[in-house]
C-alpha positions, 0 to 999 in steps of 0.5 A, a space after each residue: 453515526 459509525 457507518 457514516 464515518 467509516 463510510 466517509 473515512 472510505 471516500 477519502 481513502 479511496 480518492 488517494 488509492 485511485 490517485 497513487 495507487 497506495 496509501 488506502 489502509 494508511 488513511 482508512 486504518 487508524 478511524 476504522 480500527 477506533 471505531 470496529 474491532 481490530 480484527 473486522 477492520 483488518 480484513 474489511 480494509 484488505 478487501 476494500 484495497 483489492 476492490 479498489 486496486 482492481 478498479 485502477 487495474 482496469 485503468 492502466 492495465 497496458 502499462 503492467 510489466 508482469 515479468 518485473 511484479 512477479 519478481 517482486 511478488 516471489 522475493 516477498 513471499 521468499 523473505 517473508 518467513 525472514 519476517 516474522 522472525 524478526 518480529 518474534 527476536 526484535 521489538 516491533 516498535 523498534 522496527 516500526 521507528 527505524 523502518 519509518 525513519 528511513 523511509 522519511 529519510 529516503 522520499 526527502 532525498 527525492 523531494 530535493 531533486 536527487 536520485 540514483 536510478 538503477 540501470 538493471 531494474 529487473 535484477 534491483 526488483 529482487 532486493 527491493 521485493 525481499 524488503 518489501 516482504 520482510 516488512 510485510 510480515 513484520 509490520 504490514 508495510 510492503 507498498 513504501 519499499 515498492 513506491 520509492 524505488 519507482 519513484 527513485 526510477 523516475 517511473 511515470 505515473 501510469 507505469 508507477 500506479 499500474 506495477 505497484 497495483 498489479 504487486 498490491 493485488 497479488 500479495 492482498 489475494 493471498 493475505 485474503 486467502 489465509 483470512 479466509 482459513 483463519 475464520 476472520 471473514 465474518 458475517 460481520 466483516 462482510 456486513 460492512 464491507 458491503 456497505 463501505 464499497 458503494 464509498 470507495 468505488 466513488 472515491 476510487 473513480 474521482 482519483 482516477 479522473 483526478 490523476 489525469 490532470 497531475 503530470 509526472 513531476 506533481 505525481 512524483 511529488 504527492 506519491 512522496 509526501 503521502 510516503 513521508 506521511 506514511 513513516 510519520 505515522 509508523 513512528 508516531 503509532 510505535 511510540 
């Protein structure tokens, strides 16, 4: 009964990641950690995101600016220290709520129709990859900073999934690599990935066949409140 669940749970989350390219641990997270051990869970879902991710890569592999992903992925692993400071001197729950009330506040702003597009992108991708990569090591948050300024850039889907999964595959490989010197890839942890990946792959490959019927503007939509959901639930779990 457990691995039936996990095995659907997966499915799902699969079918949002290949839809908008995020949002895999925050749909698969909070059923896989209930029903396996926190510290099986974590990196089950690590490597599950970057199966998933390399999947869509393969799907929208033209529309990658590796020039701007590397900026992001440098400004993270730069702010990352920063980080965890902030999570050793200030509460995690204080960070969680503020984090994801802002980011409910900022995807609402979109949804109404307004934004404010940055002229220099590449030189915006600093501040934005240094807040991704203070939330990461903070509360494990990086893809929302990321996913709003896209879509405050008014990115096309194809653009949006294509970045966002190059910088989302980067950062969980080398997330992976210290699991691998912490001990916490098990023979356990291996098990189940093995038998979640036939699940995610299909869901993965239905939202990719999915996203070709959304156009831009739908896209943009679903990408929000999937992120106003996000903050929900960062909220809801700090309290």
């Amino acid at each position: 009964m457990i691995l039936v669940l996990g095995i659907l749970i997966v499915l799902v989350a699969g079918f949002i990641q290949g839809l908008t390219s995020f949002g895999f641990a925050l749909i698969s997270m909070p059923i896989l950690a209930k029903i396996i051990p926190i510290q099986e869970a974590v990196p089950i879902i690590v490597i599950l995101s970057i199966c998933a991710n390399v999947v869509i890569l393969i799907n929208c592999m033209r529309h990658v600016d590796m020039k701007k992903i590397w900026i992001l992925v440098v400004s993270s692993i730069l702010a990352a220290p920063l980080g965890t400071y902030l999570l050793v001197y200030l509460s995690a729950n204080i960070l969680k709520i503020s984090t994801g009330v802002l980011i409910i506040m900022f995807a609402c702003i979109l949804l109404l129709g307004k934004s404010f597009p940055i002229r220099d992108a590449k030189v915006a991708f600093i501040p934005v990859g240094i807040i991704s990569g203070l939330l990461n090591s903070s509360i494990s948050m990086s893809g929302p900073p990321v996913a709003l300024f896209l879509s405050n850039q008014n990115t096309s889907k194809d653009v949006f999934r294509a970045n966002l999964t190059a910088y989302a595959i980067i950062l969980n490989m080398i997330t992976l690599v210290t699991y691998m010197y912490s001990g916490l890839l098990t023979t356990e942890v291996l098990s189940y990935t093995a038998w979640l990946i036939p699940s995610m792959f299909v869901g993965v490959l239905l939202g990719i066949k999915a996203i070709k019927k959304l156009d831009d503007r739908l896209f943009k939509k679903i990408a929000l409140w999937l992120i106003i959901i996000s903050g929900i639930w960062t909220i809801i779990s700090s309290i």
